[in-house]
N, C-alpha and C positions, 0 to 999 in steps of 0.2 A: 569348771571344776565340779562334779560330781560330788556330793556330800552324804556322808550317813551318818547316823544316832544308832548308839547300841547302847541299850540299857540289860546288865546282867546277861550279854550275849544274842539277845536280840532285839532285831532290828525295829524302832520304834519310831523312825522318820528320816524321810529322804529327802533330798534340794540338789540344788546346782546354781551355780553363781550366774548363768544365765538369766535366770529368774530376779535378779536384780534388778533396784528402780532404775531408771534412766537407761539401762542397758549394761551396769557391771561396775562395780566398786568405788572407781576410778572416776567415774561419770557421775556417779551421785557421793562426792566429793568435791566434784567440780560445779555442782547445783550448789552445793553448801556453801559453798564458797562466795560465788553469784548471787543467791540470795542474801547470805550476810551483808556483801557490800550493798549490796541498794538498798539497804538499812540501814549504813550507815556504821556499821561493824564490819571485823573483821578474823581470820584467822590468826591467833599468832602463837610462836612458837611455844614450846611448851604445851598448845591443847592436845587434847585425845578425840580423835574421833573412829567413832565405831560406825562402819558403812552400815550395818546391819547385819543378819544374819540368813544362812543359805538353805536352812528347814526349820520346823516349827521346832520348839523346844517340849520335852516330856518331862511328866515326874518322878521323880527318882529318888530315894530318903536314902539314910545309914545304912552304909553298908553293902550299898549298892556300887558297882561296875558302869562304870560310863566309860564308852569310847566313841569319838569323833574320828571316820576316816575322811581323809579328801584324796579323792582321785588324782594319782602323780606327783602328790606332794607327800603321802605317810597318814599318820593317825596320833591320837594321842589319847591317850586314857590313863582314867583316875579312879580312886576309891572313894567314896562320900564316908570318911569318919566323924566319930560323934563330935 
């Protein structure tokens, strides 16, 4: 999945879920996983996990336009109010 950052219309960072550790989302979920237990922890229901992210993040203040597309899946954007 192909990713883009638009800040105020343009383009300010790119990624793809290729680029992910272990090889993609799912995978490095399942490291998390495997490491927790040979620790002695574990997963359970109710956590959050965030795999990470697919480009680098930019700065953006008040009032600024943020849009996130991902290729074949849409996009989603927002306004930074005060």
């Amino acid at each position: 999945c192909e990713t883009t950052l638009k800040v105020n219309g343009q383009t300010v960072a790119k990624g793809s879920t290729a680029r992910c550790p272990a090889g993609g989302p799912l995978e490095a979920v399942a490291w998390l996983a495997n490491h927790l237990n040979n620790r002695g922890l574990m997963l359970r229901n109710g956590h959050v996990v965030a795999t990470g992210q697919t480009c680098m993040t930019r700065d953006f203040g008040v009032g600024d336009s943020v849009e996130a597309g991902f290729s074949g899946l849409g996009s989603v954007e927002m306004v930074v109010a005060p």
